[in-house]
Structures are given as C-alpha cells and as structure tokens.
C-alpha positions as CSV (number, residue, x, y, z in Angstrom):
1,X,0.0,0.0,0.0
2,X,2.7,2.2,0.9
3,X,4.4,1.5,-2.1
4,X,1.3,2.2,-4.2
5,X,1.3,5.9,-2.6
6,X,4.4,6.0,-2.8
7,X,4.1,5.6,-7.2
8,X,0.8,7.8,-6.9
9,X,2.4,11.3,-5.6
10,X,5.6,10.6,-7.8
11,X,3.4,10.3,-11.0
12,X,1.6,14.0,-9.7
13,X,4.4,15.6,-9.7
14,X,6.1,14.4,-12.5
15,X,4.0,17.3,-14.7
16,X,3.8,19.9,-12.1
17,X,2.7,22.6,-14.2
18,X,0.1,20.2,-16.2
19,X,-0.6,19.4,-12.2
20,X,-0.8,23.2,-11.2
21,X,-3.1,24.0,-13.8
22,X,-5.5,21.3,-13.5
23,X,-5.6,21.9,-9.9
24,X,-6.3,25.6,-10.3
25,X,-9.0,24.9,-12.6
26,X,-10.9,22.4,-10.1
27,X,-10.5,24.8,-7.3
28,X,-12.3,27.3,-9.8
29,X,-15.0,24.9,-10.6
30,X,-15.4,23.1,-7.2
31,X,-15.8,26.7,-5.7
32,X,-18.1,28.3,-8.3
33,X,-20.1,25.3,-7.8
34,X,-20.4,25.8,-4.3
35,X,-20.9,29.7,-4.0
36,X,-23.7,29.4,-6.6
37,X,-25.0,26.7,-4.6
38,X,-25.6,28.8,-1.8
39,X,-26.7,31.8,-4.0
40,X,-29.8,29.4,-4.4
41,X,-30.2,28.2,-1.1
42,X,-29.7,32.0,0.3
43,X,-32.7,33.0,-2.1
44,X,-34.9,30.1,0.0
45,X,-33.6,31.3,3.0
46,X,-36.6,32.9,4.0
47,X,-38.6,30.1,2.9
48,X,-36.7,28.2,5.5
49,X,-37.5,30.7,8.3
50,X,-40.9,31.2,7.7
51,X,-42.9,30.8,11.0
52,X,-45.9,28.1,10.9
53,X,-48.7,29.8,13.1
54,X,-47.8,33.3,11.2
55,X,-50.1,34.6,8.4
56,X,-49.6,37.2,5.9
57,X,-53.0,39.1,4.4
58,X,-52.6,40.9,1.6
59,X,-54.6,42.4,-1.2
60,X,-56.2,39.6,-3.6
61,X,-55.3,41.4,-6.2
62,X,-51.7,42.3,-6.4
63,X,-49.2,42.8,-3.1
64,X,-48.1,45.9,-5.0
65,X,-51.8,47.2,-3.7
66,X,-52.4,48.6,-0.5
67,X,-55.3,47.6,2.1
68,X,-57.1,49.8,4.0
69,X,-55.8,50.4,7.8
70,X,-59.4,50.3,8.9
71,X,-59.2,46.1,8.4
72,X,-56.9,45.1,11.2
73,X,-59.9,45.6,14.0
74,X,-62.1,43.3,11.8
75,X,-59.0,40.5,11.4
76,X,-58.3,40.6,15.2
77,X,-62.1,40.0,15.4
78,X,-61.7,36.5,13.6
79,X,-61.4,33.5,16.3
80,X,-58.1,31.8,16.8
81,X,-56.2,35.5,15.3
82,X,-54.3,36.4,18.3
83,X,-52.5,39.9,17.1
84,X,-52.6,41.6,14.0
85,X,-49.7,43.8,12.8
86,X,-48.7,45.5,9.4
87,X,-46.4,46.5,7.4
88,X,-45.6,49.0,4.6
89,X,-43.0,48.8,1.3
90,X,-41.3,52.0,1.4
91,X,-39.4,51.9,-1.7
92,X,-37.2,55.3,-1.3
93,X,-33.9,56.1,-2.4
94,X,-30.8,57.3,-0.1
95,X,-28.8,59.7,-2.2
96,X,-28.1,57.9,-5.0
97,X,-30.6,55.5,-7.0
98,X,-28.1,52.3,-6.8
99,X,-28.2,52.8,-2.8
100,X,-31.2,50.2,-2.6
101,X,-32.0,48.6,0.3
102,X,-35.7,47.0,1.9
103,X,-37.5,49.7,3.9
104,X,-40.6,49.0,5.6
105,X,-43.1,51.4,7.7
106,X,-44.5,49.3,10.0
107,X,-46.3,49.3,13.5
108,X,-43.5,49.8,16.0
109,X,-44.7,48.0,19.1
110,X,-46.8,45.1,17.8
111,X,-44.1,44.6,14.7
112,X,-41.6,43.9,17.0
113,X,-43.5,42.0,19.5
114,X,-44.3,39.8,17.0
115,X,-41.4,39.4,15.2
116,X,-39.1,38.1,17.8
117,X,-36.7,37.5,15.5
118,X,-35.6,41.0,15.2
119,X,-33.3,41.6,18.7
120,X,-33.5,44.7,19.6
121,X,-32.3,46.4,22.8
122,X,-34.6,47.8,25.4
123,X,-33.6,51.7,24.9
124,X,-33.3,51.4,21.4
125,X,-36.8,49.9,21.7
126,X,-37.7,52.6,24.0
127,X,-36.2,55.2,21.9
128,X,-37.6,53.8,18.4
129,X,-41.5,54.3,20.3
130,X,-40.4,57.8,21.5
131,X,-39.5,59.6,18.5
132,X,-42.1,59.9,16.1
133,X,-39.3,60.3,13.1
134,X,-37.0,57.1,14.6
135,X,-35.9,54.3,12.6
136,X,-33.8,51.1,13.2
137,X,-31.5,49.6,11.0
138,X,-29.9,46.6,11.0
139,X,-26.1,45.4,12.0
140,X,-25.0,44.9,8.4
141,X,-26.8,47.7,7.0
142,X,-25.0,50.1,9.7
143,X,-22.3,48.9,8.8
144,X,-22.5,49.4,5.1
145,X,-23.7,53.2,5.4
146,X,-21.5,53.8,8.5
147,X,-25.1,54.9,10.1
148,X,-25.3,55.4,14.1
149,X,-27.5,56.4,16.8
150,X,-28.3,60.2,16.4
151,X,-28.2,60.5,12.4
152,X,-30.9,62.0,10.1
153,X,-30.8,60.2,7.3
154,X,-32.8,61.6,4.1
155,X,-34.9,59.1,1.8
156,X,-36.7,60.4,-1.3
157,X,-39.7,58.6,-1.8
158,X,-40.9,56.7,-4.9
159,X,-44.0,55.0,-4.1
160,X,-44.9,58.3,-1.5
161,X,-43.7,61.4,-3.2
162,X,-41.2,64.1,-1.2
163,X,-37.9,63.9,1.3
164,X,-38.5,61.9,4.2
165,X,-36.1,62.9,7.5
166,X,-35.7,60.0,9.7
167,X,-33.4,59.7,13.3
168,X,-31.7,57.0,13.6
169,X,-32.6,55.5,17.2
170,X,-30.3,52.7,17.0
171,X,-29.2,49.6,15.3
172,X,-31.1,45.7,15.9
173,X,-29.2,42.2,15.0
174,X,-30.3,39.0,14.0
175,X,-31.7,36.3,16.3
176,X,-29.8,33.9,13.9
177,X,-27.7,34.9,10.5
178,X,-30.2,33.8,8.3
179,X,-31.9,36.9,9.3
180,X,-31.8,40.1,7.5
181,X,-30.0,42.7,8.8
182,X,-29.6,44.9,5.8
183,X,-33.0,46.6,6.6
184,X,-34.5,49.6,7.9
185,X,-37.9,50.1,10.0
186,X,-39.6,53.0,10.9
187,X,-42.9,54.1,12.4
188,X,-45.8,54.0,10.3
189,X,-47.7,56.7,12.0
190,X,-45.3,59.5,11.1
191,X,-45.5,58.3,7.1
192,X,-49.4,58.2,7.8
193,X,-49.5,61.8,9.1
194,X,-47.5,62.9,6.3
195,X,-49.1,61.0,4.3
196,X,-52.8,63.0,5.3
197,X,-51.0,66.2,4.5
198,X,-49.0,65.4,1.2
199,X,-51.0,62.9,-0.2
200,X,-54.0,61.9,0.8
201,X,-55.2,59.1,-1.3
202,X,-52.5,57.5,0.0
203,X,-53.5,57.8,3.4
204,X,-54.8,55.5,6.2
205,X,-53.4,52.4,4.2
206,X,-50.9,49.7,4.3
207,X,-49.1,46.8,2.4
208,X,-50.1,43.9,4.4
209,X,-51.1,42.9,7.6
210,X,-49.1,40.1,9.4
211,X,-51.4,37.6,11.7
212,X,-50.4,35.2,14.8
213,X,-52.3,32.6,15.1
214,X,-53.4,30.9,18.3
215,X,-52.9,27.3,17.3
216,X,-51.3,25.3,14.6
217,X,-54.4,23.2,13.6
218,X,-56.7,26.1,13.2
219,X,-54.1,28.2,10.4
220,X,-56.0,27.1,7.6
221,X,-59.5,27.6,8.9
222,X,-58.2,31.3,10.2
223,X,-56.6,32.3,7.1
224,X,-60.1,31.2,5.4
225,X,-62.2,33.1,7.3
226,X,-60.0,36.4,7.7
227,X,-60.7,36.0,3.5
228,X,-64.4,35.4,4.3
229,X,-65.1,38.3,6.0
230,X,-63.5,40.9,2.9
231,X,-65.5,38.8,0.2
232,X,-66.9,41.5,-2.0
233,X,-65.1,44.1,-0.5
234,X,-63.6,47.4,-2.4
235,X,-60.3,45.6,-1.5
236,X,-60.6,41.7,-1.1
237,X,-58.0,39.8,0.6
238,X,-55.8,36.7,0.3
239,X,-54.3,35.0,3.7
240,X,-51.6,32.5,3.6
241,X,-48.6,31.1,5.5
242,X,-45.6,33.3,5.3
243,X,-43.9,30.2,4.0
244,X,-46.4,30.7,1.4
245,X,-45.9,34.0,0.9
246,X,-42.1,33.8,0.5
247,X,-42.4,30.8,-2.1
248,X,-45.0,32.9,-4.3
249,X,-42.0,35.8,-4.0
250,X,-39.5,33.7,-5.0
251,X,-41.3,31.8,-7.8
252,X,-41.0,35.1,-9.7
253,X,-37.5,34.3,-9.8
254,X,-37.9,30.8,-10.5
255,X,-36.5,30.6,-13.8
256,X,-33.3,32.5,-12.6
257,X,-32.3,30.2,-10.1
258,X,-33.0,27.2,-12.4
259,X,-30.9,28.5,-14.6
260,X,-27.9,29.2,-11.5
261,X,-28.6,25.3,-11.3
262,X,-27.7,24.9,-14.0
263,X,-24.6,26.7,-14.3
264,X,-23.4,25.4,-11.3
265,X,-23.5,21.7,-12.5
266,X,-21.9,22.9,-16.4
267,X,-19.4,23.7,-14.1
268,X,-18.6,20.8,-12.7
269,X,-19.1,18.8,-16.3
270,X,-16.8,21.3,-17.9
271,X,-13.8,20.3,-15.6
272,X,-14.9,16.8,-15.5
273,X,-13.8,17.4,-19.5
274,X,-10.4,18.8,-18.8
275,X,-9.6,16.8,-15.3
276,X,-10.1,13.9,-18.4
277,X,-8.3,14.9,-20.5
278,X,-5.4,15.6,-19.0
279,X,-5.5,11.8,-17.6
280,X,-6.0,10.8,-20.8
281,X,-2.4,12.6,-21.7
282,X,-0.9,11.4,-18.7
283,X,-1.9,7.6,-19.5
284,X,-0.8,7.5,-22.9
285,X,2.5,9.1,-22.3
286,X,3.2,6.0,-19.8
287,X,1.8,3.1,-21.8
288,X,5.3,2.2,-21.7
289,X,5.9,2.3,-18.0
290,X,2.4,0.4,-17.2
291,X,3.8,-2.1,-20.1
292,X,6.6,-2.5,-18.0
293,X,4.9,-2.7,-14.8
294,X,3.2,-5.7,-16.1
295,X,6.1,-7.7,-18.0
296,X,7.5,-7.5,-14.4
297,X,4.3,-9.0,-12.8
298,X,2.4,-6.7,-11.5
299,X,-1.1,-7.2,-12.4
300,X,-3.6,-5.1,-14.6
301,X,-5.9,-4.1,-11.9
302,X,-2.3,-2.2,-10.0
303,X,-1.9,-0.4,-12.8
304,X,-5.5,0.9,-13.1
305,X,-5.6,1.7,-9.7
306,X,-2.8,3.9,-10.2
307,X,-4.5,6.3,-12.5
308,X,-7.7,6.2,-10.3
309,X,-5.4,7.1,-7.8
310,X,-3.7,9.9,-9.1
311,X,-6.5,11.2,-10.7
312,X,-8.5,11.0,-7.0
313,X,-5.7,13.0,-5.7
314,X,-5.3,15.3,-7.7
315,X,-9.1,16.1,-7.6
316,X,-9.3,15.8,-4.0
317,X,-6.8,18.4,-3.0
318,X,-8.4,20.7,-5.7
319,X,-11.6,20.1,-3.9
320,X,-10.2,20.8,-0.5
321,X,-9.1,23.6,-1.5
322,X,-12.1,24.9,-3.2
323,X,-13.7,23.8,-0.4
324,X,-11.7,25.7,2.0
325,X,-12.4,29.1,0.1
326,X,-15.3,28.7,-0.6
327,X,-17.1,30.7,2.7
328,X,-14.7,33.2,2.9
329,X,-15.9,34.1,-1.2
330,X,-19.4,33.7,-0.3
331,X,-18.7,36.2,2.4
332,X,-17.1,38.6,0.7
333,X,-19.4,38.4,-2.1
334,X,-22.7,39.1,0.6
335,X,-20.8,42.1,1.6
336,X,-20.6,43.6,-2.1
337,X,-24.3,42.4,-2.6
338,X,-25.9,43.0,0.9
339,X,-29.0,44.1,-0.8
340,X,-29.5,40.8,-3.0
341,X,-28.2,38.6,-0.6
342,X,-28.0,39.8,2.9
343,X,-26.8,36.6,4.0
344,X,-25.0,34.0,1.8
345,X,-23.8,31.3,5.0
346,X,-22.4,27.8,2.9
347,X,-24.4,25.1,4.5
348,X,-23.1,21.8,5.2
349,X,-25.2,19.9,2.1
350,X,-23.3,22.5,-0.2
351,X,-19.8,21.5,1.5
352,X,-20.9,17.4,0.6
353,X,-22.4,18.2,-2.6
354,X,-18.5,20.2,-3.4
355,X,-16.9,17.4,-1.9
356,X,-19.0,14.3,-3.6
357,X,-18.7,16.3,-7.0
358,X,-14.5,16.1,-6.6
359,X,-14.9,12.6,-6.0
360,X,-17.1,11.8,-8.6
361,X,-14.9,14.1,-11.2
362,X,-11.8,11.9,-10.0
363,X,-13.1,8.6,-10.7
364,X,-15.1,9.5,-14.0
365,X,-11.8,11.4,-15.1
366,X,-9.5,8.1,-14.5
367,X,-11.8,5.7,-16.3
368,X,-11.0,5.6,-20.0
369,X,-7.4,5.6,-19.2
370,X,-7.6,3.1,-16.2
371,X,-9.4,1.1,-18.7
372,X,-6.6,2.0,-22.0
373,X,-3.9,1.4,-19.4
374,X,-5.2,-2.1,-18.1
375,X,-5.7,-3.6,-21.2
376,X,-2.7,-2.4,-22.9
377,X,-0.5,-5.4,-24.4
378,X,2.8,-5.7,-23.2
379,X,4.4,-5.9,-26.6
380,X,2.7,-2.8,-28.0
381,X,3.1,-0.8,-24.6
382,X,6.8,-1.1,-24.8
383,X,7.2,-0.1,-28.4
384,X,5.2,3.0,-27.2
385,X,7.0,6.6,-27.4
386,X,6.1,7.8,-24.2
C-alpha cells in the first residue's frame, strides 16, 4: 500500500505545471459550484425561516396594492387571530438611485413584538417608540452606510412622493444569520400623518397585515375566514402562510435560479472534461511504463488503480481547496451584494455536494485511461513513445 502511494504522488508531480493547472482549474470549478450553490439556497432562506402559526393578508389582487388600515380591528375579530400587525414597502432612495436597500413602515410596538426574531435592545426599543421620526436599522446595514444612533438620514420617496427625514434611534441584529440585517424600520404613523397632508389618497393604508395565530391546527381555517369576512369588498384579501408567501416571491425568480442550477453543475461537467483529459495525456504518455509494470508481474488491476489514484488525488486536494475558500468568497461576495443577498452562509449539504462532485470528477476522469492502461499489451506498450 505504501508503495502504491508512494508511485501515486511521484506520478503528480512528475508534470507539475500540467498538475498546477489542472488543480487551479478544479479549485475554480469546485468553488463556483459551491458559491452558486448557496446563492440558491440564500434566495430560499426565508422560505426556511418562515414561522408556521404566522399569516400574511394581503390584497387579492396584487401585493403591490395597499389595504385599508381600517381592516386590522375586523381581522383581530376573527377567532383563533391572536394579534394583527402590518407592514408597509417604502421603496425610497438614499442619495443615490443604486443605494437600494428594503425599507418598511411598519407598526413599532406590535411589529416587533411579534417578530421576535428582530433583537432589539430595550432603549433602542424605548427610543424607536419615543420619537415619532425614529428608525432602526440593522447590524450589516449600519455597517455598510456607516449609520449610528443620532443621524438623520434623508430618503426620497418613490411609491410616497417628497424627502422623508428619519433619526436613527439605534441599530437591531439577527436572532440567527439567516436573518436580514440589511434593513430599515420606521414608524408608520409618522409616514401616515404625512401622508394626510402630502397625499391623501394615500392615506390611512398599508401593504399587508401580518397575523399570529393561536394554534397550529386552526391556520387554515383562520386564514379562510379572515378572506371570508372581505368577500366582495372594495379591496378583497388573500391570507396565507408566510412560507407561502415567500415561495410565491421567489417563484417570480424561479426561472433564474433554475438557470444558476444549472450553471453550477456545467461547471462541474466542464472540468470533469479537462480533469479527463489531461488523464488521458498522462496515461498515454506512460503506456510504456504500465507495459513494464506488467512484464515484471504486476497485475492489470495495480496499474488501473494507479491512474484512479492519481487522478482521485489530484481532484481531492483541488476540492479541498475549493472547499476551503469557498465561505470566505461567499462572504465577501454578501458584503458587495448586501441588498440581493443579505446573507449567503455555505451550509453543510453545499460543502458534501462540493466534496461528492470532486470525488465523482476523479473517478469518471480516471476511467478511459484506467481502462486504456489495463488492457494495454505488453508488446505494443513497450514499443510505445512515451
């Protein structure tokens, strides 16, 4: 066995630069593979984190279309609906149009009471329902704008027209990283106020309402009769889960992330076509040497199992490797795209699908020249020019 190693490392560095480059181009592929694998499993992320007993009622129409404030008294009504909060899409823009980032108006005490998720310390809390301009943002956001308790920040509004001042009361985290932190809250009584004076239309109305539900086995018969009750309303209503919710979201995008899939794994079948070749050049510059290897009594199967060896090798140190980079990429690559991706973590089904897709490059690479090698005849191998 020893010896066998011994023979396998010898032949990898025989070629070192045909090594070098092979194994630069599998730490490419391994890693691409793996950061857009986590791309795709970021963009489910909330999907993942959706809360069972929580319900999200928004217009039947369109989510785009607001509700009318005046509803939330007749959902808390419904049996089993244990508190109602809401919610509003800001949409403005801080100083510069590509400085996007989620901003949502929402209802400050019952917003964060139900959304436990959302850590946020007791005088920044206290502070936020003090000041009727406040806002919270989160860690990474802070961080990317450099905001800090006691700023006024400026927003111009695209959905609700004028400059909007806001105070900065203080910055929240995440209960766990797959929440976002790239966000900003504020109070929607101070837009609603405005809102009376600048706009009016636009007034006493919100995006959706978010509902707790007492029990698990009564969400569906809740979420039915919250519709119920705005049947042939101005405005009629659809309830669902928020797991719901966030797969309707991202099945707008479903064709995009089929087609990061797919990428991913032409990836890995792109240097499954060079990690072969280059153990095809390897093999039939040593037909002579495996020739030899068998006039001298070693059998058929050693010599294939060279080849699969080296080839496995080679493939698992550039998988390591890719491996190894591959969080501190997908890192790097949330903090240029915080808005996209506010959290791209590498999950441990990524790291075995990197890891089985080395393997399985290694052994499919080695087995046209295992096979060539094995079966060469001992007379022809050693007239071979190797």
């Amino acid at each position: 066995m020893s010896q066998w190693l011994t023979l396998v490392a010898r032949n990898i560095l025989r070629h070192r630069l045909r090594t070098s480059l092979t194994l630069v181009g599998l730490i490419v592929a391994i890693l691409a593979f793996g950061v857009l694998q986590t791309v795709v499993k970021t963009w489910y992320a909330g999907v993942d984190g959706a809360v069972p007993s929580r319900l999200l009622t928004r217009n039947a129409v369109s989510f785009t279309l607001p509700l009318p404030k005046s509803y939330q008294k007749r959902i808390s009504a419904v049996e089993g609906v244990r508190r109602v909060t809401h919610l509003s899409w800001f949409g403005g823009v801080y100083k510069d149009s590509k400085n996007f980032f989620p901003q949502f108006a929402i209802d400050a005490a019952s917003y964060l009471d139900m959304f436990p998720e959302i850590l946020v310390p007791d005088d920044v809390r206290r502070a936020f329902l003090h000041e009727r301009r406040g806002a919270i943002v989160g860690r990474k956001l802070a961080r990317r704008y450099g905001f800090k308790p006691g700023d006024v920040i400026q927003l111009r509004g695209t959905i609700f027209p004028g400059n909007w001042e806001f105070l900065i009361c203080g910055v929240f985290d995440g209960r766990d990283p797959k929440t976002d932190t790239s966000q900003l809250f504020f109070r929607w009584d101070y837009l609603n106020e405005t809102l009376r004076v600048r706009s009016k239309a636009q007034a006493d109305q919100v995006g959706v309402f978010a509902v707790d539900v007492a029990g698990l086995d009564s969400v569906a018969d809740v979420s039915q009769a919250i519709d119920q009750v705005f049947r042939n309303s101005l405005a009629e209503t659809l309830t669902e889960t928020e797991r719901a919710f966030q797969i309707g979201f991202v099945k707008q995008t479903e064709a995009i992330l089929i087609s990061i899939r797919v990428v991913s794994f032409v990836v890995i079948f792109i240097i499954l076509a060079v990690m072969a070749n280059t153990m095809a050049m390897t093999a039939r510059e040593r037909l002579r040497e495996y020739a030899t290897l068998k006039a001298i009594g070693f059998s058929p199967g050693y010599v294939a199992r060279l080849i699969l060896g080296e080839s496995i090798l080679i493939a698992s140190i550039g998988g390591a490797i890719g491996i190894g980079l591959t969080p501190p990429v997908a890192a790097h690559l949330a903090e240029l795209s915080a808005t996209l991706f506010p959290t791209l973590i590498v999950s441990a089904n990524t790291v075995m699908l990197q890891a089985l897709a080395a393997v399985v490059v290694g052994i499919l690479a080695a087995v046209l020249p295992m096979r060539r090698a094995a079966r060469v005849n001992i007379v022809d191998g050693l007239r071979a020019l190797g």
